[in-house]
Each structure stands twice: as structure tokens, then as C-alpha cells.
N, C-alpha and C positions, 0 to 999 in steps of 0.2 A: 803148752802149759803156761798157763799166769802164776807165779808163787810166790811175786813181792811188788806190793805196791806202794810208791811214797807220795805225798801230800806235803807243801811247801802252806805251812796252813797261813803266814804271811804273804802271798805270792798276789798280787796285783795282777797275775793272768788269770788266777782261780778265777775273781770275782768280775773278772771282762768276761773269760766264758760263761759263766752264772748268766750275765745279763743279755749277753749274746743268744743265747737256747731260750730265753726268756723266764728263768729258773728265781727271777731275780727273789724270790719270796722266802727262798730262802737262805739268801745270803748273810744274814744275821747271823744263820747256824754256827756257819763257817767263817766269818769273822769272831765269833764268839774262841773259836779252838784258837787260835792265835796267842789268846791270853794265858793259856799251859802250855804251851808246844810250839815251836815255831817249823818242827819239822815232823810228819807220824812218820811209822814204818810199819806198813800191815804185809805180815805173814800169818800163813792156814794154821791152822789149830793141831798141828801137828805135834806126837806129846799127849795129845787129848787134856788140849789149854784151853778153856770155853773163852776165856779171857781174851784170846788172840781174835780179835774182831775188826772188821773194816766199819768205821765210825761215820757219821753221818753219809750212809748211805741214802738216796735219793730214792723213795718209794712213792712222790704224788710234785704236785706240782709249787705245793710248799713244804712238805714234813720229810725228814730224816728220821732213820732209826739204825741202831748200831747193833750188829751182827755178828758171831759169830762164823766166822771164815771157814765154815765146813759144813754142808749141805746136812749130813747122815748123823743127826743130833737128837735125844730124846730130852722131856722136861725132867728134872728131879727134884722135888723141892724148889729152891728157889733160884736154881742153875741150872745148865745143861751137862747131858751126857753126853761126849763126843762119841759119835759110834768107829767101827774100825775101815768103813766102806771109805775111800778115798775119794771124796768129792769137794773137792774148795776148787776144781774147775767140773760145768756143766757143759756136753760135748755133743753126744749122742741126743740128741733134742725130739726124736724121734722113740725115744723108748718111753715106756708108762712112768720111769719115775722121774723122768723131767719133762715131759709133756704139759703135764697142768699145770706145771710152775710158768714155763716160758710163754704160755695163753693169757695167764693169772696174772702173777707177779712178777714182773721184772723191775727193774732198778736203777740207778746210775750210778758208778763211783768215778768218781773226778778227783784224778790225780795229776800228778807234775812230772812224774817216771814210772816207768816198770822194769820188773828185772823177769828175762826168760836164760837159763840153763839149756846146752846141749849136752846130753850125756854120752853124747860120743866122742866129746874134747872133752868133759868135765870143764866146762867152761860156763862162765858168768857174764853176761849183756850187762848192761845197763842202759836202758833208753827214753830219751832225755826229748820232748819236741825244741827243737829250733827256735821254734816261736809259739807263745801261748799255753795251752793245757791238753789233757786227756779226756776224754768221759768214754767209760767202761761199761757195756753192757751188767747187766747181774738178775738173778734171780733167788727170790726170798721166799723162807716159812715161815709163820708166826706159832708158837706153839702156846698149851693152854696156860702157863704160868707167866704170857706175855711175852719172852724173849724170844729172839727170831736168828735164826741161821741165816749163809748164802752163799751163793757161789759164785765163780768167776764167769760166762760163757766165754767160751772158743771155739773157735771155728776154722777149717784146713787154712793153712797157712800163704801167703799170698806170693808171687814171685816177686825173690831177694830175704825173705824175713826166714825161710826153712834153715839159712845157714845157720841163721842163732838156735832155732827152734824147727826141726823139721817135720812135727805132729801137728803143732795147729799155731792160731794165734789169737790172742784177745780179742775179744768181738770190741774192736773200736767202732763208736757210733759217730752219727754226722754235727755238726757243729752248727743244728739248724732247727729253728724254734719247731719246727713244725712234724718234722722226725722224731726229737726228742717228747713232744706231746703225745705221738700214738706213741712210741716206744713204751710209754709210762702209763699209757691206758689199759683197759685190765679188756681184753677178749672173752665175752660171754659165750659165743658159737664156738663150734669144735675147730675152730682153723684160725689161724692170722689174721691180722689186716695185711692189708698189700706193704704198709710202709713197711714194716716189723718182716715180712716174710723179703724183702726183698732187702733188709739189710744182712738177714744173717744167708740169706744165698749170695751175696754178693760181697765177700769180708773185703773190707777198703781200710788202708792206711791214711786219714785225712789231712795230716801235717807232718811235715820231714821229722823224723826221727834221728838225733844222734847217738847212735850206737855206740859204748866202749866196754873193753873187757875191762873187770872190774876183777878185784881180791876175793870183795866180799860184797852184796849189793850195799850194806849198813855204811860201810868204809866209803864205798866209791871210790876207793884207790888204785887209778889205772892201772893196769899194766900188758896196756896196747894203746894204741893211735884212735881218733874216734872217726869213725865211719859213719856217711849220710846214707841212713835209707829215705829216699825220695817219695813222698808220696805222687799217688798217679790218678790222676780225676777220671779216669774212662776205669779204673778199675771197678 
């Protein structure tokens, strides 16, 4: 389960990785949030808050659109209607209702931390790369009155990451222009491409992660020691 992502929308890593995946087009976006916020905090729409969105989500190779953080959403007017189905992460990639999305639409969110929960400690992560940034798989809808839902993809969790979270993990992507290109290309035929199919059969952690238990993810108020998950390149 992914269920809090933060954005350091100052961070001088954002816009290296930007330029690094070769995103750079739209880095204006995201220098642009800087001048309200110097920090987001995106959580799911839980509540059935249409409002609760992960913002400049990355849907092409220059444009962003902001979302709704809960896949199961109808139009009303000139908002959405959260529905009750719990989907602000996309898992099962194999079933009819996120098949076409993950062929269709997928996305990027580029973050600075995520927080995953074990509900068997009731315990709160917080993890932090070492060095650099995030980019977060995602898949999106557009509905008819223009605004657009999405969800997190995750995928089974990799060895060391189950202790925080022992159901799945963020589909972190590769930190590499040419990955992130097909990732964000849209699949006409009924199948994959090879990059896309072989990142989410193969989930990789690409840069050390510091883990700490946290109060609350918003706080970041330890209250544990922080732990290195290592990333591993043959993963």
C-alpha cells in the first residue's frame, strides 16, 4: 500500500531528476508549486474528498494534470464523486478494471518521501531517498467534465521493504530517459511493451531508501532510529 506521498516542491533533486529522465519540459510546472508551498502532502481521497489529489502528475513528456487520488470516481457537475471502491493504489493489473488503464494511461509522480503503514505493528515508515528523488509509477482517467482520477501502482514487495509493508510496494521506476519514455507511451495492442512489462515484473528499489518510524507521516516526528534500505541493481 502507497497512502502518503510528499513533494519538497523546492528541492533541487526534483529538478535534476526532471532533467535526468529527460522530463525537462516540464520543469517549469514544478518550479511554478514552489511559489505556494514549499512542501505538498498527498493523501487518497479518503472521506470522499475529490479535493485530496496528487498535483502535477506527469501524463506525456511535457504536460501534468492533477488528480484525484482514488481511481473509483464518477463526474457530477463540475466535481467528482468519490465512489466507495478502495482504489488510490492499482495492484491486480491483470483484472478488466485496470487492464486498459495500465496499457492506456500511465503516469509519473515525483516525489521526495513516501509513507507505507504495517497494520500488524500499527506502525508508520517514513522513507526518505539518501540521495536524489522518487518517480512513482501511476495510472489515470479522464472523465467527461474534464477532471481526472489515479492511482498509485504496486506491486509484491521486494526483499527487506515487507517489514514496513508486507502486501506490496510502490512501483518505483528507473531513473532513466528511456524507461520513463515508454513508461509514459500509451500501448495501442492488447499487451505491453517489453520496457513497461519488465518493470512492473521486476519491482526494484533504485536508490537507498531511509526508513524511519514516524508519529505521524505529516509530523515526521521520529520515534525510532532510521534504517537504510539499500537498493540492489540485479533486483
Amino acid at each position: 500500500m502507497c497512502g502518503f506521498i510528499q513533494r519538497i516542491t523546492d528541492s533541487p533533486d526534483v529538478i535534476a531528476l526532471l532533467e535526468e529522465v529527460g522530463l525537462t519540459q516540464t520543469i517549469p510546472l514544478f518550479v511554478n508549486e514552489s511559489s505556494t508551498s514549499n512542501v505538498i502532502n498527498f493523501y487518497p481521497a479518503f472521506g470522499h474528498v475529490p479535493e485530496r489529489q496528487i498535483t502535477n502528475l506527469i501524463v506525456s513528456g511535457d504536460s501534468t494534470i492533477d488528480a484525484t487520488w482514488w481511481f473509483d470516481a464518477k463526474p457530477v457537475g463540475d466535481t467528482l464523486e468519490v465512489g466507495n471502491r478502495t482504489t488510490f493504489n492499482a495492484r491486480n493489473l491483470e483484472s478488466p478494471y485496470w487492464s486498459k488503464f495500465i496499457r492506456e494511461r500511465r503516469a509519473v509522480v515525483v516525489a521526495t518521501a513516501v509513507g507505507e503503514s504495517n497494520p500488524l505493528g500499527k506502525a508508520h515508515y517514513l522513507m526518505k531517498p539518501a540521495t536524489g528523488a522518487l518517480l512513482i509509477g501511476a495510472v489515470y482517467r479522464r472523465f467527461s467534465n474534464g477532471l481526472f482520477s489515479c492511482a498509485v501502482v504496486t506491486r509484491p514487495p521486494v526483499e527487506g521493504f515487507s517489514q514496513y509493508h508486507e502486501k506490496s510496494i510502490p512501483c518505483f521506476l528507473p531513473h532513466n530517459a528511456h524507461a520513463i519514455n515508454a513508461w509514459l507511451a500509451t500501448d495501442t495492442q492488447s499487451s505491453l511493451n517489453n520496457e513497461v512489462e519488465y518493470i512492473l515484473n521486476n519491482p526494484r528499489i533504485y536508490t537507498d531508501l531511509e526508513v524511519t518510524r514516524v508519529k505521524t507521516f505529516k509530523s515526521a516526528e521520529a520515534i525510532g532510529e532510521v534504517n537504510v534500505l539499500k537498493a540492489d541493481e540485479n533486483r
